[in-house]
ZAKOLVEX-26838 format. One record per residue (C-alpha): x, y, z; residue in three letters. Coordinates in pm, whole numbers, plus 50000, padded with zeros to 5 digits. Layout:
residues N
XYZALA;...
***
This chain:
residues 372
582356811188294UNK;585556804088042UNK;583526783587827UNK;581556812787730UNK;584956836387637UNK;585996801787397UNK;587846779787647UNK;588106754787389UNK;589346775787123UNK;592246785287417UNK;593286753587427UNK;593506747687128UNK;595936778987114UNK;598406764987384UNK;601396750387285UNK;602146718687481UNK;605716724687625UNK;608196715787931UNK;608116739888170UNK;611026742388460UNK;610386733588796UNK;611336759689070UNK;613246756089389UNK;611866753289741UNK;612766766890062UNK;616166774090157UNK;616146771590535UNK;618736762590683UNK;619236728990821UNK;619256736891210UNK;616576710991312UNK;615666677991169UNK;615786672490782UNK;615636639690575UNK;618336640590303UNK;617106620289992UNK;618686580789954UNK;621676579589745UNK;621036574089357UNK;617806594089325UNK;617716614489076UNK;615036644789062UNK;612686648188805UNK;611696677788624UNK;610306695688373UNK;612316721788125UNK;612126753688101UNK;610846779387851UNK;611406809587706UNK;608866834487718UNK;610056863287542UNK;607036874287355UNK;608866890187070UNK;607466922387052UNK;608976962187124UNK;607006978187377UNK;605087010587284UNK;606647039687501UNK;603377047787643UNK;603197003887731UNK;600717003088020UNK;602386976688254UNK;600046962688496UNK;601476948088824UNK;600976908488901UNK;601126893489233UNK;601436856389336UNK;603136832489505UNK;605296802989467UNK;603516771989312UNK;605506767589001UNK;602826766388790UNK;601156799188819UNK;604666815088761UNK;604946800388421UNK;600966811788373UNK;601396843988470UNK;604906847888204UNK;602556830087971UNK;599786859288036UNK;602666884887997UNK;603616873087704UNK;600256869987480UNK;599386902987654UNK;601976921987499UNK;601596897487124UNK;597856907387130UNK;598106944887207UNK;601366952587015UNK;603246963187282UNK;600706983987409UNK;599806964387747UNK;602396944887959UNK;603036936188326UNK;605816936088583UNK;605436899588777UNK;606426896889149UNK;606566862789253UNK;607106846989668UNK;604286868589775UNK;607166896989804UNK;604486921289781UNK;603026904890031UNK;600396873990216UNK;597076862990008UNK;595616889790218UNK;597436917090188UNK;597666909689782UNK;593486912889806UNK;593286938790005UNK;595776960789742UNK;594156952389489UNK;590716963089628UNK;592116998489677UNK;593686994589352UNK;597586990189445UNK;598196957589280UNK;596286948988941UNK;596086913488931UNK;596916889489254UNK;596426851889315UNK;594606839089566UNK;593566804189733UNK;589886801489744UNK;589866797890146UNK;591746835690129UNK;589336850089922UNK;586126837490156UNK;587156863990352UNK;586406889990123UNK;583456875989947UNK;581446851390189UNK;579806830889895UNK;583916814389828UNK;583236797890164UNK;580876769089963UNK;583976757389777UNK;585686746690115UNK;582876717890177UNK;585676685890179UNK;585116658289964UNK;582416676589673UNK;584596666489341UNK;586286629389280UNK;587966645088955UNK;589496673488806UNK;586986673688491UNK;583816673088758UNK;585876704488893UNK;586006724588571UNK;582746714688508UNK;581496729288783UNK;584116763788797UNK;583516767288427UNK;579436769188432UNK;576776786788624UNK;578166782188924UNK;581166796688845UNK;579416823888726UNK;577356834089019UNK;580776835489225UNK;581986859889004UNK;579496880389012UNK;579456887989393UNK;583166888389332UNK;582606919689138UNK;580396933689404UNK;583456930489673UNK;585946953389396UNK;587226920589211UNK;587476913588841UNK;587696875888813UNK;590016865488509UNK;590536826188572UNK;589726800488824UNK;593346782188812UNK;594356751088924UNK;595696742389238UNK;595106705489273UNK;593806681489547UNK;594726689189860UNK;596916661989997UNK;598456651890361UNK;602036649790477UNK;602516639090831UNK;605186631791045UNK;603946594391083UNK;601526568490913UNK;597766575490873UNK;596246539090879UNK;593056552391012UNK;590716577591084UNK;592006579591464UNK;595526584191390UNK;594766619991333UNK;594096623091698UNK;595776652591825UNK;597966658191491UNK;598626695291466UNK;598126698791107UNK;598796734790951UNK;595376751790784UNK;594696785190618UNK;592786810290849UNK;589486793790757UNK;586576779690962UNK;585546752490697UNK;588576737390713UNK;589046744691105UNK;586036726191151UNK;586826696890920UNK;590166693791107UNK;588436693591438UNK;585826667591309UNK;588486641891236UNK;589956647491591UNK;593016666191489UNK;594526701391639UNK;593926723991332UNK;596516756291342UNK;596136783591133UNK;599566799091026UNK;601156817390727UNK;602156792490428UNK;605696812690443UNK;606226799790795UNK;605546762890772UNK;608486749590641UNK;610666761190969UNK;607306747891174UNK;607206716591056UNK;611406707491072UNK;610946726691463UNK;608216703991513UNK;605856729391612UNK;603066716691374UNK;603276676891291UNK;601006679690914UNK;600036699890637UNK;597556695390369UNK;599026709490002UNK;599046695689676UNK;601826673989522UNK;603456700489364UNK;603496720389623UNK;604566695089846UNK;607516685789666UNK;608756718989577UNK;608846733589880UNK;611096704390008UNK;608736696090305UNK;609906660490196UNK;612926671190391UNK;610506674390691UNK;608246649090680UNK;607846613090704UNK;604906599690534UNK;602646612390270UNK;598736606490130UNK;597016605289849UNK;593506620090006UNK;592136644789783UNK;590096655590049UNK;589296690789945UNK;589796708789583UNK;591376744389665UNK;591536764189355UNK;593636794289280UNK;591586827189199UNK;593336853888939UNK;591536885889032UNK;592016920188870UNK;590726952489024UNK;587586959088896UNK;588686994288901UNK;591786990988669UNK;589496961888455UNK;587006992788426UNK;589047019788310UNK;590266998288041UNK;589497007387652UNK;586946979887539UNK;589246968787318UNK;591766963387625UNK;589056942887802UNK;588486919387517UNK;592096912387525UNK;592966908687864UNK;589446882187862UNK;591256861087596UNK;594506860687683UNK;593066847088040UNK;591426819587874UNK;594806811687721UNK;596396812088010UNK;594216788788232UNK;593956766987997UNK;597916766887951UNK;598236768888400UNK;595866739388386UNK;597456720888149UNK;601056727788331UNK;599596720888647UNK;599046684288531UNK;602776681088423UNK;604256690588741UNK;601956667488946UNK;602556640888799UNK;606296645888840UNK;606406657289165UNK;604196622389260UNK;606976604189132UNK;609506621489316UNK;608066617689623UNK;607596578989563UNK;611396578989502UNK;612996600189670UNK;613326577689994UNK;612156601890245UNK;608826599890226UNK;606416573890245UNK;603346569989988UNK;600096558290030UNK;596826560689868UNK;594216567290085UNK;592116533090208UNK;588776535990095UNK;587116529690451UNK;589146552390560UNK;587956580990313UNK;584276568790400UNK;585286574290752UNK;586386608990723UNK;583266613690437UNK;581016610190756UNK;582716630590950UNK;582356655190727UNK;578516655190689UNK;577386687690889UNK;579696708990693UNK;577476717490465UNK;574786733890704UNK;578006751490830UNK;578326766490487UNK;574906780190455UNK;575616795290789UNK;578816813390663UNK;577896827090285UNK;576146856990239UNK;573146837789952UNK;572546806490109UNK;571046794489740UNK;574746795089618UNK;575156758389857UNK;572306744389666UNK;573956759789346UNK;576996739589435UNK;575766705289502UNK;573266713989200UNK;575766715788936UNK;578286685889110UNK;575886663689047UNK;575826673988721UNK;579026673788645UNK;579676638988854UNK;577076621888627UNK;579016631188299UNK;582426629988465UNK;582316594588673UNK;584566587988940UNK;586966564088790UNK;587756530088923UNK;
***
């Protein structure tokens, strides 16, 4: 849907530049932690200054913006701020509340539905629960590539999803990244079967559930805020976030082993109330549009940058063990995997939006190849 609002034009606007990376969980070290070997040296990206530059009207409208922790969508959503208030002259700003202190995923979406909150951030898996036709992106294994990914979230499909977003109260502004989803464990994953009886921490979704269950593991559903202290007490062995996430949340402290699987693209949905996006001048609208397109485009980009380093901190840092996934093995778990999709035209509300889906991934894995 971005490349319609000039997605390439954004990009062109965004200044490539370091961005800082963010601490991770300060629990205390009661149970078992890892300390990193001697010598290594954490990468990271540098910070920037945001300041936008501008005096803000007296009558500034500030809207309020909810998220969480993944570095990246912080320095999106200061990014947002800050052409916000450069493209309305002061007129439009908003007040940023990061660490879900507002609140879980849920809670975020359901304020902003009764028009609390203005814009939130949600996983894609959180927001199936509002709007049943999210539950197609949670099919494992669709995309082999970021690009095939955008493809796809940029185009029809994309579209379609927003539009029964709109129907549920929501306003979608981007489709941010969020990366692969990858697995940390407490202990080497050769093969398929040593996820037997792994309790691996899962969002409150039944895709995912099910995909757990289909490998052999013990899926448990459980608050993102509470698996740090439930992996170092042991009461959950795995978890399944992206590198970045991964790394700056310190579960390196807390597990053992970690792999490359990419076994399920979980993007990040900015939503504004419909509501609020509604009672906007037109002239408001325009600008909050293209000042989204900015900032995906500059969360994307960012998202890329702290990756890549937090990959190469967790090769290094001597707690964790790296592995790419063996290809049999992905084939394995590919089959396992193979009645999910009838599962998903059970569980969305337009059954067409499945075909949709593998419709336009075929699309976009013809012109965007798996590589190797």
């Amino acid at each position: 849907m971005f490349l319609k609002r000039g997605l390439a034009a954004a990009l062109a606007a965004v200044t490539v530049i370091g961005l800082a990376g963010c601490g991770g969980s300060d629990d205390a070290a009661e149970a078992d932690t890892a300390t990193v070997k001697k010598g290594f040296v954490e990468k990271k990206v540098e910070p920037v200054n945001f300041d936008s530059g501008v005096k803000l009207k007296d009558d500034c409208y500030h809207f309020i913006y909810a998220l969480g922790n993944a570095p990246a969508t912080i320095d999106a959503a200061k990014f947002f701020k800050m052409r916000l208030e450069q493209e309305s002259d002061g007129a439009l700003s908003c007040d940023i509340y990061t660490d879900n202190v507002l609140g879980s995923e849920r809670e975020l979406l359901e304020g902003c539905q009764f028009g609390n909150y203005d814009i939130v951030l949600a996983t894609n898996a959180t927001v199936a629960s509002f709007e049943n036709d999210i539950f197609c992106l949670d099919i494992p294994w669709l995309f082999d590539n970021k690009q095939q990914v955008y493809e796809v979230l940029d185009g029809p499909l994309g579209d379609r999803l927003a539009d029964g977003l709109e129907e549920s109260g929501f306003k979608l502004l981007q489709w941010q990244e969020n990366s692969f989803r990858t697995l940390s464990t407490n202990k080497p994953i050769n093969d398929m079967s040593d996820l037997k009886g792994v309790k691996i921490r899962i969002m409150e979704n039944e895709l995912q559930l099910q995909q757990w269950k289909n490998y052999g593991a013990n899926p448990t559903p459980m608050a993102f805020t509470e698996l740090f202290t439930a992996l170092q007490q042991k009461t959950v062995d795995a978890q399944d976030n992206g590198a970045e996430l991964t790394w700056q949340t310190k579960f390196y402290e807390v597990q053992s082993h970690y792999t490359y699987t990419k076994h399920i693209y979980s993007p990040y949905l900015i939503l504004m109330s419909k509501d609020k996006f509604d009672a906007l001048t037109p002239e408001q609208q325009e600008i909050v549009l293209k000042v989204s397109d900015e900032a995906v485009a500059y969360e994307r980009q960012r998202c890329d940058e702290y990756e890549k380093v937090a990959l190469e901190n967790i090769k290094n840092c001597g707690t964790m063990q790296y592995s790419d996934l063996d290809p049999a093995v992905k084939a394995e778990m590919v089959k396992a995997c193979e009645g999910l999709k009838e599962m998903a035209y059970e569980k969305v509300t337009n059954p067409d939006v499945v075909d949709l889906l593998y419709k336009e991934v075929a699309k976009a894995k013809e012109k965007f190849p798996e590589e190797g």
